[in-house]
N, C-alpha and C positions, 0 to 999 in steps of 0.2 A: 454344374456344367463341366464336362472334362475337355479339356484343350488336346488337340490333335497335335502334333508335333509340325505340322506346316502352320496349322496356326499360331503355336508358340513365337514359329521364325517371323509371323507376322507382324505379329507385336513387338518384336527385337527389332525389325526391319522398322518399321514405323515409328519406336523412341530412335532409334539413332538416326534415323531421317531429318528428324525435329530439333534435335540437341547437338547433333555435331552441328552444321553447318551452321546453327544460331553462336553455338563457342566459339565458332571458328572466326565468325563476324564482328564478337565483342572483343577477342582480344584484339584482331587485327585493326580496329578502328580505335582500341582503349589503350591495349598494349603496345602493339607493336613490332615485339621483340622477338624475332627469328624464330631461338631458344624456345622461348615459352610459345611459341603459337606451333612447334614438332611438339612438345608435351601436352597440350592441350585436345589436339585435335587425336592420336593417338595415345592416350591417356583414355578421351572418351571413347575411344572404339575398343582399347582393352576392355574397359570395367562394361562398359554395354551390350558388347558383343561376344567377346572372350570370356567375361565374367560375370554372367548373366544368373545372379542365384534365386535360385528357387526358395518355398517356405514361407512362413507368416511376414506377416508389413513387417515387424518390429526385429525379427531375427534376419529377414533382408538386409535390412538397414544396416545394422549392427556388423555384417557381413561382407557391405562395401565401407565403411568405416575402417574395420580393420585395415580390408584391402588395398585402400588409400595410404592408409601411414604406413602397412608394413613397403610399400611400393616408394612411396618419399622415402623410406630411407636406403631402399633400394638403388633410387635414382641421385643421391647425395653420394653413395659408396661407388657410384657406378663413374660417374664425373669423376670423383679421386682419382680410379684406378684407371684413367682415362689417359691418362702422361704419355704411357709408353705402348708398345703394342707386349710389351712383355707381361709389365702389370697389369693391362688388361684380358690378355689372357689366362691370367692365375686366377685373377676374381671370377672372370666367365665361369673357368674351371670350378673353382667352390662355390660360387652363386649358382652355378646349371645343375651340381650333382643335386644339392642341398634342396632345390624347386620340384626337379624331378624325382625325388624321392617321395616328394611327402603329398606322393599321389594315393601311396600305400596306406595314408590318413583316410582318405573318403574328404566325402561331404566339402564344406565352406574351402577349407586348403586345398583339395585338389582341384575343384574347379576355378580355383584364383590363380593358381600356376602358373596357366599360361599369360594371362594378362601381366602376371609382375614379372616374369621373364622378357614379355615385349619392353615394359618400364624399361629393364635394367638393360636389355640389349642396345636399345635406342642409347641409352644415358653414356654405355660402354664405346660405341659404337661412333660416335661423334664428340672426338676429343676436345676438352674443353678446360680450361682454368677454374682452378675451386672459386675463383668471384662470380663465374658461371649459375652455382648452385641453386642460387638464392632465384632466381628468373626460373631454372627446370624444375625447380620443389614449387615453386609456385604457379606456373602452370601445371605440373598432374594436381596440384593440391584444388587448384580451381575445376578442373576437368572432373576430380573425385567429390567434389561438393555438386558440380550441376549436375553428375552421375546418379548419384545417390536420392536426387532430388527426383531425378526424373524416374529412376526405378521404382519408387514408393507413390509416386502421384499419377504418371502417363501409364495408361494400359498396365497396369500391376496385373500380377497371375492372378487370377479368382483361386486362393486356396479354402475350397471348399471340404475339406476332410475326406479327398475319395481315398487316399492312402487308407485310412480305416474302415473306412467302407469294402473297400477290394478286400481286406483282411478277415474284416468280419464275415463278407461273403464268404472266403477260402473256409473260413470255421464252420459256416453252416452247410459248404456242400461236402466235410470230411468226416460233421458230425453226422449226416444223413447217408454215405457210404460206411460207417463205424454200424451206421442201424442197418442195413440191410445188404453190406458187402457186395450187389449186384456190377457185372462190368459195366453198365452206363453211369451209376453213381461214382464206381471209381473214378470212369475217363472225366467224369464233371469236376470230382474232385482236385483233381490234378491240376485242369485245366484252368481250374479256379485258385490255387496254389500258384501257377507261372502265370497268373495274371496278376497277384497281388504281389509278388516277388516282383515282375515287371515294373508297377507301379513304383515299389519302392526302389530300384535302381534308378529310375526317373525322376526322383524325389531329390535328388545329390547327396546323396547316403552311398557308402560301402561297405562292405563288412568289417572293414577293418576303422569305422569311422569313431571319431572320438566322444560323442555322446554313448551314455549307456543306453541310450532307446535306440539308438540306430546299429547297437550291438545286438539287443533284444528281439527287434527284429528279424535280422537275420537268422540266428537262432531260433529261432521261431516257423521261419519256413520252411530250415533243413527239416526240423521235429514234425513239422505236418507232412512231411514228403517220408519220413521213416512209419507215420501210423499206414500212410497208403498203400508204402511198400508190405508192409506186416500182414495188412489185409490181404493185397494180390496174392502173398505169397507166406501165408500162415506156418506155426511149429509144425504144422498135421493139419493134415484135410478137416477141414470145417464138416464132412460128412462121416468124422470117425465115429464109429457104433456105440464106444462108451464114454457119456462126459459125465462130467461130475456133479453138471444140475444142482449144488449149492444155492443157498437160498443167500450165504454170503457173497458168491459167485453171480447171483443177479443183481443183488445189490452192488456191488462196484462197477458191473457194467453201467448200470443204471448212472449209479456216481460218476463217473468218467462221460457219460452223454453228457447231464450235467455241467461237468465243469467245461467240455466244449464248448454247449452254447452259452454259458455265462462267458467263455470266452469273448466270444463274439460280442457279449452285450457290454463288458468293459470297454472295450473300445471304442463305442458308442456312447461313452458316458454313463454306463451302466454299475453294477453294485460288478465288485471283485469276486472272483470264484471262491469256494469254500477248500482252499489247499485239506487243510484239515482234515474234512471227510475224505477226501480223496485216500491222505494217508489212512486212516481211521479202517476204510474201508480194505483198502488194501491189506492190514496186518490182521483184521480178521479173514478175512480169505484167504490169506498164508495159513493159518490157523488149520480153516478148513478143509483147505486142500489136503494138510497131511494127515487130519484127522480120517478125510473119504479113502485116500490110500492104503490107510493100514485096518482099515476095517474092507476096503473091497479084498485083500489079501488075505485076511482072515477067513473073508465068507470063501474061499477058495475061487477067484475070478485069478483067471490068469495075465502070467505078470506082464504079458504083452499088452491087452487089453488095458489094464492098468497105466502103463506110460503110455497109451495114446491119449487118455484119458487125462495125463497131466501135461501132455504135449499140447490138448489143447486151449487147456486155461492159462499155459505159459503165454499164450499169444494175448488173452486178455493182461496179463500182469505187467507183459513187458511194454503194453499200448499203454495201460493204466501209468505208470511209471515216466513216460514219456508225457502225460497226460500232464501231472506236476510240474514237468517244464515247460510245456506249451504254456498252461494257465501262470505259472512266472512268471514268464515272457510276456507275456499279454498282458499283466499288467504293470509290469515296466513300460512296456511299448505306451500305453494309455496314459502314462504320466502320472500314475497314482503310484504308492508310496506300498512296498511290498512286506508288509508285517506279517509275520508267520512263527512261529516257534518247529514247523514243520522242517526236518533236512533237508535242502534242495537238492536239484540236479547240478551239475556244475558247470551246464553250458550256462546256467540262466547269472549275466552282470551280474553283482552282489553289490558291488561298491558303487557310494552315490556320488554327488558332485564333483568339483575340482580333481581333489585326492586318485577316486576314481579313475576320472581321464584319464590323469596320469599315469598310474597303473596299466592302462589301454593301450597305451601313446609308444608304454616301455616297452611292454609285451612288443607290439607293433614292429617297432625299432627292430626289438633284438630277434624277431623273427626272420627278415626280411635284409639283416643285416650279416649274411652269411654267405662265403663263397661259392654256391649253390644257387644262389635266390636270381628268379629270373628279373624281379625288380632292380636287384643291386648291379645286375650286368646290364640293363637297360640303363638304370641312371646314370652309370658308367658312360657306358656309350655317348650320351645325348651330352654329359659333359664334358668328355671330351672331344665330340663335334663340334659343337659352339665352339668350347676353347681354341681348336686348330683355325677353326675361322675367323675369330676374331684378329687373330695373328696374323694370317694370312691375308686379309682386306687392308689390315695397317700397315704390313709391311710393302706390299704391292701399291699401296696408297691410291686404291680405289674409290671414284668420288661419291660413291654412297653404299659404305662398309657395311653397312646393318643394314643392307637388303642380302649382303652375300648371309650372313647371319640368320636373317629370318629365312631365307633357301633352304640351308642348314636345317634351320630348325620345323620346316614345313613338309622337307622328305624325310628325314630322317627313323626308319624303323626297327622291328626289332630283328630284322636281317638283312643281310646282303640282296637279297633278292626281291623284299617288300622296300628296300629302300631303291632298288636299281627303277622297279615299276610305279615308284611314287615320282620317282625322276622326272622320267619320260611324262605322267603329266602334270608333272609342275610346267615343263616345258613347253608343252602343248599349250595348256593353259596360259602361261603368260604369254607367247605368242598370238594369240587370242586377243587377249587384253590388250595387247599393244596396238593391234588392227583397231578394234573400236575406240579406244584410248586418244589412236593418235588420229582417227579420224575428226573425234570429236575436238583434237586442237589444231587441224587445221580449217574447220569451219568456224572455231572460236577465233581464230586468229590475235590481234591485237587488242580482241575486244572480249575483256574481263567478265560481261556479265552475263556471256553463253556459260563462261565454265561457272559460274554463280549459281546460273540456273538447271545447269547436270549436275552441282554436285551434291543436292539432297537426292535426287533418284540412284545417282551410282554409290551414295551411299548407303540408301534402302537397300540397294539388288547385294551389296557387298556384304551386308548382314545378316538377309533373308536367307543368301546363298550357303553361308554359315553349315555345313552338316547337313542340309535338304537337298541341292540340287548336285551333287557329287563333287567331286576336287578338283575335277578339272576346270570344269564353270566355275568354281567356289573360286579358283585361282584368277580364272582373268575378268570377272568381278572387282576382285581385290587388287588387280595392276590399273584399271581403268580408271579405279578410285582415286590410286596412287598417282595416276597422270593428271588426276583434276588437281586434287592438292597440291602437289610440287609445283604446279605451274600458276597458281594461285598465291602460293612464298615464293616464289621464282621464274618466271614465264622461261619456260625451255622447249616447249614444244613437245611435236611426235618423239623426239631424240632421247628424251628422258625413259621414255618403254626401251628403249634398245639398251640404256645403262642400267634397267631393271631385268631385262633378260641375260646380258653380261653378267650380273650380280648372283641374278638367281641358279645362271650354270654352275658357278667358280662354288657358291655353295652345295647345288647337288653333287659336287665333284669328292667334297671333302666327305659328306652322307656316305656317297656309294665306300671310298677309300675306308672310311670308319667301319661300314659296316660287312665290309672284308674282312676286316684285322682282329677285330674285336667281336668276338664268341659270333661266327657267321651261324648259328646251327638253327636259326628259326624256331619258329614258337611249338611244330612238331617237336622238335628235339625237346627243348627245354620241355616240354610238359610230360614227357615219357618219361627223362629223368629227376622230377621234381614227381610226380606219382610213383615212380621207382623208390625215393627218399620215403615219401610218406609211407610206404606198404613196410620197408625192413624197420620205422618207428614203428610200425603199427604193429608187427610180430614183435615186437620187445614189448612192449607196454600188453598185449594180447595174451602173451608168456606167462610176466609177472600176475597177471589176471588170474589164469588156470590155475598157475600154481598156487595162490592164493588159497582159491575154493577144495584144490586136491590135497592139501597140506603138504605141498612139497616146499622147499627154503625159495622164496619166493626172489632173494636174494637184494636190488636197488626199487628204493619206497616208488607206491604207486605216484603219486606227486612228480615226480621226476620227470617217471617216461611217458606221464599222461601230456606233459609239460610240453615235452620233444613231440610227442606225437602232433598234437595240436598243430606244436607249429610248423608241421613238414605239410601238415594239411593245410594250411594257410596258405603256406608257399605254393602248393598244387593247386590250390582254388586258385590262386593270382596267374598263376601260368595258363590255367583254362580261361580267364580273362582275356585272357593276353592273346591265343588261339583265335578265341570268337574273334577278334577286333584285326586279326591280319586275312589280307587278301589271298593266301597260299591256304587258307584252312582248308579247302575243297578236296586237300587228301586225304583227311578222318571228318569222319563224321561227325559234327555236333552232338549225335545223339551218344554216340560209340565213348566221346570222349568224358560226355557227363558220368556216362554209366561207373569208367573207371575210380572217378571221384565219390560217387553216390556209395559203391562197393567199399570202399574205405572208410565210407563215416557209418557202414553196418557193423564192420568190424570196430569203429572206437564204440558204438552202442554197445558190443557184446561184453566189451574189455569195463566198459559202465557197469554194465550190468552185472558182472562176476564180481566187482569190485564190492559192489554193495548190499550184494549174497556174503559175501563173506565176511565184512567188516561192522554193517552195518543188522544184519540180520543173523550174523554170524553162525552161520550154515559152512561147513568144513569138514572134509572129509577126515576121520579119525587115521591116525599112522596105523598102517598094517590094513588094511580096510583090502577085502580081496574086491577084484576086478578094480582096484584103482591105476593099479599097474597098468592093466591092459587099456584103459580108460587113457593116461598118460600119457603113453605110445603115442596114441592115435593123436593125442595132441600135438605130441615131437611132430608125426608127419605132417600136419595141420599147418606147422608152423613153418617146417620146412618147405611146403609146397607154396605159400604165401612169399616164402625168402625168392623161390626160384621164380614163381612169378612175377618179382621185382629184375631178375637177372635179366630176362628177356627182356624189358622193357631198356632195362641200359644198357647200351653198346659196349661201355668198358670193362661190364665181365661176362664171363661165360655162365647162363646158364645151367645150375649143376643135374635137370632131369629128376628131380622128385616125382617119386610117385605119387599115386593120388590115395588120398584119404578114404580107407575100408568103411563107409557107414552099418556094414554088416559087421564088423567088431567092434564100432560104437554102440550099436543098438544091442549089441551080443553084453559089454561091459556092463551097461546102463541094465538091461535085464538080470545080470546076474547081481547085482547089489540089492534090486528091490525083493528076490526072491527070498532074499535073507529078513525082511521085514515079514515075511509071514508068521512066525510064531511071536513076534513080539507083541505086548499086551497096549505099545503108544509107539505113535510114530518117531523114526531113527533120523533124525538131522543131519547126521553124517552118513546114511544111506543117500537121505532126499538130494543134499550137497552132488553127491555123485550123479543123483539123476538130472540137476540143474545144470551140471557142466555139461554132461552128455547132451542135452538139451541143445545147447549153445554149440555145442561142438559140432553136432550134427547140420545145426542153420550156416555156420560158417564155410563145414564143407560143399556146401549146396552153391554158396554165394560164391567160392573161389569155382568150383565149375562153371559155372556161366560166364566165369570172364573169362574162359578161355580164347573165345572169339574175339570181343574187343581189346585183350591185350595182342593179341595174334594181330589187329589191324593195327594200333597205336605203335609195336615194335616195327612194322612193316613199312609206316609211315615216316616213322623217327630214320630209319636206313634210308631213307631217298634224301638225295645230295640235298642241300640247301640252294645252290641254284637251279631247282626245278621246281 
C-alpha cells in the first residue's frame, strides 16, 4: 500500500496527538519542573513532527536515537552558552552554520536539522545556569525515549519496498523503449524514471546522502535518463541505409536487454546481472565493428555510407556502456555485494561501509564548501539570522526570545524577496492563530481542563498542517498550539498570541535585513552561475578528453578535472534544488532549467567516454594523422562555444560570441581519415580513434545547439532584479 502524503501527515497528526499531551500530563503531575516540561513537550513535537524519519523499524529507531543524544548535547551546550546574549549568539552562529549545512548530507541528518536546531534554539534561548542542565537533558531525554517509542509502535510507515518496485518498473518500461524506441514507450519510460526518482526523494535520501545505496541510486536514474535521451536522439537516424548487422552487434543488444531486465529483478531479490557478458560482449563488437569497416572500404562502399554505419552502432555501444553502470547501480542499490573483476563506470559507489561514507561525507564537504556554492551562502545566511536574533531578543530582553528566533528561522529564505513574502505570511498566519487561540482562552477561562481538552486536537491540526495545508495555516496552527501550552505552564491568556506576534515581527525583521545584505541574488541567480561553473569544468575535463583520443598533450591527468567537474555539477544539481523549492521560480521553467543540467551530464558522458576510448581500449590517434588537425579545430570551437555559453549565463563577464561548430568539417575531417583505411589489408585504430572523436564531436555540437533557447531564458531570468 503507498501512503499518499495527506495521509502520511495523518499518521504524524495522530502519534503526536497521542504522545504529546499524554508527556505533557506525566511530567506535569510527576515532574513538575518548568525546564523539563519546555523540553518535553517541544522535544516531542521536534522529533515527531520536524523529525519524522522514514525507512525500515530498525534504521528508524536507530535514527531517532542518534537524534536524541546528538540533540542532549545540543541542549547541555546551549544552556552553557546561555550566560550572555554575546555567548549566545556565537554558539547560535557555529551551531546554525554547522545544522544548516549538513542538509547537503541527505537522508537521516537532514531531516534531523530542524528538530535539533528547535532543541538548541529553545536551550539558547532561555537563559539558564549550568544546575539547569541536568532537568533540560532530561526532559528531551524523556521526550526522545517516548518519541522513539511511539514512532516504531503507533501508526509506523508500512515500508513495503515500493522504492524498488517504482525502480524496477522504471527498468522495465526503459528496457521495453531500448526494444522498440517508439514515442509512447519512450514517454512511459521517462515517466516511469520521474516516478521512481520521485519515490526516492520521498524516501529521505539525497544525492549527496551518505549511504552508498543512496549514492547508487541516484546514479542510477541520471544513467536511465541518458539511455532515453540516446534513444530520442541517436549518433544517426535509426533509419540510416547502411548498418552493420553484426551477428556480435546483435548479440550485445541482446546482452544489454538482458542485463536491463535482470536489473530490475535484483531489486526484487533477484540473481545479479552478468557484468561480465555485458563487457565480453562489448569488446567482441569492438572487434567487429572494425573488422565490418575495413572490409566495407575494401569492397569499395563509400566512406559516407560507411560512418553512418558506425554512427549507428556507436548509439548501441555508448547505451551498452552505460548499461554496466546502470546494472552496478542496481546492484549496490539492492544491497548485494558487487564482485566483478570487470572495469567499472565511475559513477557507480566502489567503496563499501564506514570508510566509504566517509570518503562521500569528504567529497560532500569539499564540494559544497566553496565560495560559489549556493549551500555555503544559504548556511551562511540562516546562521547568521538566528545569530543577530539571538542577540537581539537578549538584549532588548524580550519575554519570550526563542519565538523571535523561531520567526527567524521560519521566514528566513534563500532571498530577499522569498524571505520578504514568507514574512507577510508568517504574519498573517500568526494573526490567525491568535484569533482562534485567544478565543479558545477566553472560553477556557480560569478553567484548565477546556485547554486539556483543545490541546490533543490543536495538536493534531499543528502536525497534520506540517507541509500539507500551506504556511500560512501551518503558522497559525502552530501559535494556537503555542497558546494552549503556555497557558497550561502559565495561564496568561489571549495576551500571550500578541507576545507571539511581537516576537514573530522582530524576527521576520532581522530575515528580511539578512536577506538584503547577504548575497540577495535568488535562486535565478545562483543557478545560472553555478551551471555557468559547471559548463567552463566541463570544457576542461571535455578538453583533456579530445585531446587524449587525438593525441594531442593532453596536459592536467584526467582525475583531476573529472574531480572539478563533478563537483561544479553537484553544486548545479543543489542550486536546481534549491530553484524547485522557492516561491519566485515562475520565471524559468522547471523544465528549461533541468534541461540545462541534463546538457551537462551529456557532456561528462562524452568526456567518459573519450576517456575510456583512449585509455582503456586505447584507440588514439597516431601524431601526424591527416585530418586530425582539422578534426581539432573543430574541437577548439566546440569548446569555445561551450566557454561562451557559460559567459551568457554569468553576468560578471562578457560573453565573447563564438561561433558555432561546422558539422560539415567535422563530418568533412571524420571522412577524410576513413578513406585512408581503404587499402589497408586490417582495420587502423588510429583511423577508427579519429572517427570516435568525430563521433562524439559531432553529438556535442547538436547538444550545445539546443541550448540555445534555455540558456537565452535562464540568462534572461538571472538579469531580473532579485526583488521581482
Amino acid at each position: 500500500m503507498r501512503l499518499r502524503p495527506n495521509q502520511i501527515a495523518l499518521r504524524r497528526g495522530a502519534r503526536a496527538a497521542v504522545v504529546i499531551p499524554l508527556a505533557f500530563l506525566l511530567a506535569r503531575l510527576v515532574i513538575g519542573d518548568a525546564q523539563a516540561l519546555f523540553f518535553i513537550v517541544f522535544g516531542c513535537f521536534a522529533l515527531l513532527v520536524m523529525a519524522d524519519f522514514g525507512g525500515p523499524r530498525r534504521a528508524r529507531a536507530l535514527a531517532y536515537l542518534a537524534t536524541v543524544l546528538a540533540g542532549a548535547i545540543l541542549v547541555a551546550f546551549g544552556t552553557l552558552a546561555s550566560a550572555t546574549a554575546a555567548s549566545g549568539a556565537a554558539a547560535m552562529l557555529v551551531v546554525g552554520f554547522w545544522l544548516a549545512f549538513t542538509a547537503v548530507l541527505g537522508g537521516y541528518p537532514a531531516i534531523a536539522r530542524t528538530g535539533l536546531l528547535l532543541a538548541f534554539v529553545i536551550s539558547i534561548s532561555l537563559p539558564a545556569a549550568p544546575a539547569a542542565i541536568p532537568s533540560r537533558v532530561g526532559g528531551w531525554m524523556l521526550a526522545g525515549l517516548l518519541s522513539t517509542l511511539a514512532a516504531a509502535l503507533l501508526w509506523p510507515r508500512p515500508e513495503d519496498g515500493r522504492l524498488h518496485r517504482h525502480s524496477a518498473d522504471a527498468f522495465g518500461q526503459v528496457a521495453k523503449a531500448y526494444s522498440d524506441s517508439t514515442p509512447l514507450s519512450l514517454a512511459e519510460a521517462r515517466q516511469a524514471v520521474n516516478t521512481a526518482r520521485a519515490e526516492y526523494l520521498a524516501a529521505a535520501r539525497r544525492p549527496a546522502g551518505l549511504r552508498r545505496r543512496d549514492r547508487a541510486y541516484f546514479e542510477m536514474f541520471s544513467e536511465l535518463d541518458q539511455v532515453i535521451d540516446l534513444l530520442e536522439s541517436p549518433f544517426r537516424a535509426l533509419g540510416a541505409a547502411v548498418r552493420p548487422g553484426t551477428p556480435e552487434g546483435e548479440h550485445l543488444r541482446a546482452t544489454v536487454l538482458d542485463a536491463l531486465r535482470a536489473s530490475a529483478a535484483v531489486l526484487k531479490g533477484g540473481a545479479a546481472p552478468d557484468l561480465g557478458a555485458v563487457e565480453q560482449a562489448r569488446t567482441d563488437h569492438r572487434a567487429a565493428l572494425d573488422r565490418w569497416a575495413t572490409e566495407q572500404l575494401r569492397s569499395g562502399r563509400p566512406a559516407t555510407e560507411v560512418l553512418d554505419g558506425l554512427d549507428h552502432d556507436q548509439n548501441l555501444r555508448v547505451i551498452s556502456y552505460i548499461a554496466l553502470g546502470i546494472a552496478g547501480n542496481a546492484v549496490v542499490a539492492a544491497g548485494q555485494r558487487l564482485e566483478t573483476a570487470v572495469r567499472l563506470p565511475v559513477a557507480i559507489p566502489s567503496r563499501a561501509g564506514p570508510g566509504g561514507a566517509l570518503v562521500r561525507v569528504l567529497r560532500t564537504v569539499r564540494t559544497h564548501l566553496e565560495p560559489r556554492s549556493s549551500v555555503l551562502h544559504n548556511s551562511l545566511r540562516v546562521a547568521i539570522g538566528l545569530a543577530a536574533s539571538v542577540w537581539l531578543a537578549r538584549t532588548l530582553g524580550l519575554s519570550h526570545a526563542f519565538w523571535v528566533v523561531l520567526g527567524t528561522l521560519q521566514v528566513l529564505r534563500t532571498s530577499a524577496l522569498g524571505t520578504g513574502r514568507t514574512t507577510v505570511q508568517a504574519l498573517v498566519g500568526n494573526v490567525l492563530g491568535v484569533v482562534v487561540g485567544g478565543l479558545i482562552a477566553l472560553l477556557a477561562g480560569s478553567n484548565p481542563l477546556v485547554m486539556w481538552i483543545a490541546l490533543p486536537f490543536s495538536v493534531f491540526v499543528a502536525a497534520y498542517a506540517v507541509n500539507t495545508i500551506g504556511f500560512v495555516l501551518s503558522q497559525a496552527a502552530f501559535t494556537v498550539n503555542l497558546i494552549i501550552v503556555f497557558n497550561l505552564i502559565s495561564p496568561a491568556g489571549w495576551r500571550v498570541g500578541l507576545v507571539r506576534i511581537e516576537d514573530v515581527a522582530v524576527g521576520a525583521a532581522v530575515s528580511v535585513v539578512v536577506g538584503v545584505l547577504l548575497w540577495p541574488r535568488g535562486a535565478r541567480k545562483e543557478l545560472a552561475g553555478s551551471i555557468s561553473n559547471f559548463y567552463r569544468a566541463l570544457a576542461a575535463y571535455l578538453g583533456m578528453a579530445f585531446d587524449e583520443v587525438l593525441g594531442a598533450d593532453a596536459g592536467v591527468g584526467a582525475d583531476v578535472l573529472r574531480r572539478q567537474a563533478v563537483r561544479a555539477r553537484d553544486r548545479a544539481g543543489e542550486s536546481l534544488q534549491v530553484l524547485l523549492s522557492e516561491p519566485d521560480s515562475e520565471h524559468l521553467e522547471t523544465r528549461t532549467a533541468a534541461a540545462l543540467v541534463a546538457a551537462g551530464n551529456q557532456g561528462m558522458l562524452a568526456a567518459d567516454g573519450l576517456i575510456l576510448v583512449a585509455n582503456d581500449l586505447a584507440y588514439r590517434v597516431a601524431p601526424g594523422t591527416d585530418c586530425a588537425e582539422a578534426l581539432h579545430a573543430q574541437v577548439h570551437a566546440l569548446l569555445a562555444r561551450l566557454s561562451s555559453l557559460a559567459d551568457r549565463l554569468d553576468q560578471r563577464r562578457a560573453a565573447d560570441g563564438a561561433g558555432a561548430v561546422s558539422e560539415q568539417a567535422l563530418r568533412a575531417a571524420t571522412l577524410g581519415g576513413l578513406k585512408r583505411m581503404k587499402g589497408l589489408p586490417e582495420a587502423d585504430r588510429s583511423t577508427l580513434a579519429l572517427v570516435i572523436a568525430g563521433e562524439w564531436a559531432e553529438r556535442m555540437a547538436r547538444v550545445e545547439a539546443d541550448l540555445e533557447q534555455p540558456i537565452s531564458a535562464a540568462a534572461a531570468a538571472a538579469r531580473i532584479p532579485w526583488w521581482r
